[in-house]
C-alpha positions as a LaTeX table, in Angstrom:
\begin{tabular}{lrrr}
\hline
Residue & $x$ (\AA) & $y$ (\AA) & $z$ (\AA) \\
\hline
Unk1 & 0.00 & 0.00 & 0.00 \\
Unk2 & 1.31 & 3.40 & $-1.06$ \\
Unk3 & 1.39 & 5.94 & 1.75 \\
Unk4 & 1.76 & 9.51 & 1.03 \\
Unk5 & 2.80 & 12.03 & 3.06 \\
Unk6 & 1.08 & 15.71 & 2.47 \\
Unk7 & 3.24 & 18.69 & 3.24 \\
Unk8 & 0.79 & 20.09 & 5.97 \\
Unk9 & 1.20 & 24.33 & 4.50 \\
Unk10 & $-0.99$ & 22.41 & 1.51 \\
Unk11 & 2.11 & 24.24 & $-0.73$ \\
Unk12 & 2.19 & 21.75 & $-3.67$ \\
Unk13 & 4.05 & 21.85 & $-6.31$ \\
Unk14 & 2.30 & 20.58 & $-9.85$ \\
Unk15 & 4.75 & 17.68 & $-9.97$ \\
Unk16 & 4.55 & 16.92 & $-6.50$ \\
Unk17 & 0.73 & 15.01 & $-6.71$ \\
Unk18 & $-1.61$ & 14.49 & $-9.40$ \\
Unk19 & $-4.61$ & 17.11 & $-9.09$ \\
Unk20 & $-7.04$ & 14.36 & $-8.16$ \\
Unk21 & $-4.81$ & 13.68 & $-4.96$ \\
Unk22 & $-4.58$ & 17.35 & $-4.26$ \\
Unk23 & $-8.74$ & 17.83 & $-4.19$ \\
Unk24 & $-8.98$ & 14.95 & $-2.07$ \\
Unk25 & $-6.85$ & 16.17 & 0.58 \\
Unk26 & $-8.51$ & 19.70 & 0.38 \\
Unk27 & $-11.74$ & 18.22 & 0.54 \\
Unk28 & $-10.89$ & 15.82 & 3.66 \\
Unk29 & $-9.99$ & 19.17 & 5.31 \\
Unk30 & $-12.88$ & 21.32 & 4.59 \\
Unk31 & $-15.02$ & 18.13 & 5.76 \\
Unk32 & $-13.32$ & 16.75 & 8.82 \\
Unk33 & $-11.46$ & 19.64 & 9.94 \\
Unk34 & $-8.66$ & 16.96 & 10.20 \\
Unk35 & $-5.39$ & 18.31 & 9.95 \\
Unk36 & $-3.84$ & 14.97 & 9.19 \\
Unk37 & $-1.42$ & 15.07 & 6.24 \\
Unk38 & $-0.34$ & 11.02 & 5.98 \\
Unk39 & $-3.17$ & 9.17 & 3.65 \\
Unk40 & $-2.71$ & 5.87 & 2.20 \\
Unk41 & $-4.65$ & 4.55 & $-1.06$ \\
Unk42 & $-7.89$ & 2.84 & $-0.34$ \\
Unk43 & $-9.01$ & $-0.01$ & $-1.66$ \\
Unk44 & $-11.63$ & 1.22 & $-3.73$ \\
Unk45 & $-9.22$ & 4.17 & $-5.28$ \\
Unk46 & $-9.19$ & 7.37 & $-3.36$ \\
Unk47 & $-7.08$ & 8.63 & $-0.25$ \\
Unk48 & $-7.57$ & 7.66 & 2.97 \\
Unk49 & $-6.41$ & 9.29 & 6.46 \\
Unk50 & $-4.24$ & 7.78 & 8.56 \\
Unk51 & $-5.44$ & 9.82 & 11.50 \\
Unk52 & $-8.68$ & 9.99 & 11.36 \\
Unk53 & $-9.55$ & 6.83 & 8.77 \\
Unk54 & $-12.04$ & 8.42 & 6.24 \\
\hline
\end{tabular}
């Protein structure tokens, strides 16, 4: 399982992770006002939270 590890400042840089990743991890914030910033791949596709779990 690939676990990646999110700068937590958010600063990305376009090479850094595909735009899909980058929503996802915006979106978990605005949602869960989780300030995690390690998410593995699920098993469905998608990003999951390794501090929180969604």
């Amino acid at each position: 399982m690939t676990e990646y590890v999110i700068k937590v400042d958010h600063a990305y840089k376009e090479d850094e992770l595909p735009g899909w990743m980058q929503r996802e991890v915006h979106d978990h914030d605005r949602r869960y006002e989780c300030d995690g910033h390690v998410f593995v791949e699920g098993r469905w596709g998608g990003l999951i939270c390794k501090k929180c779990g969604r």
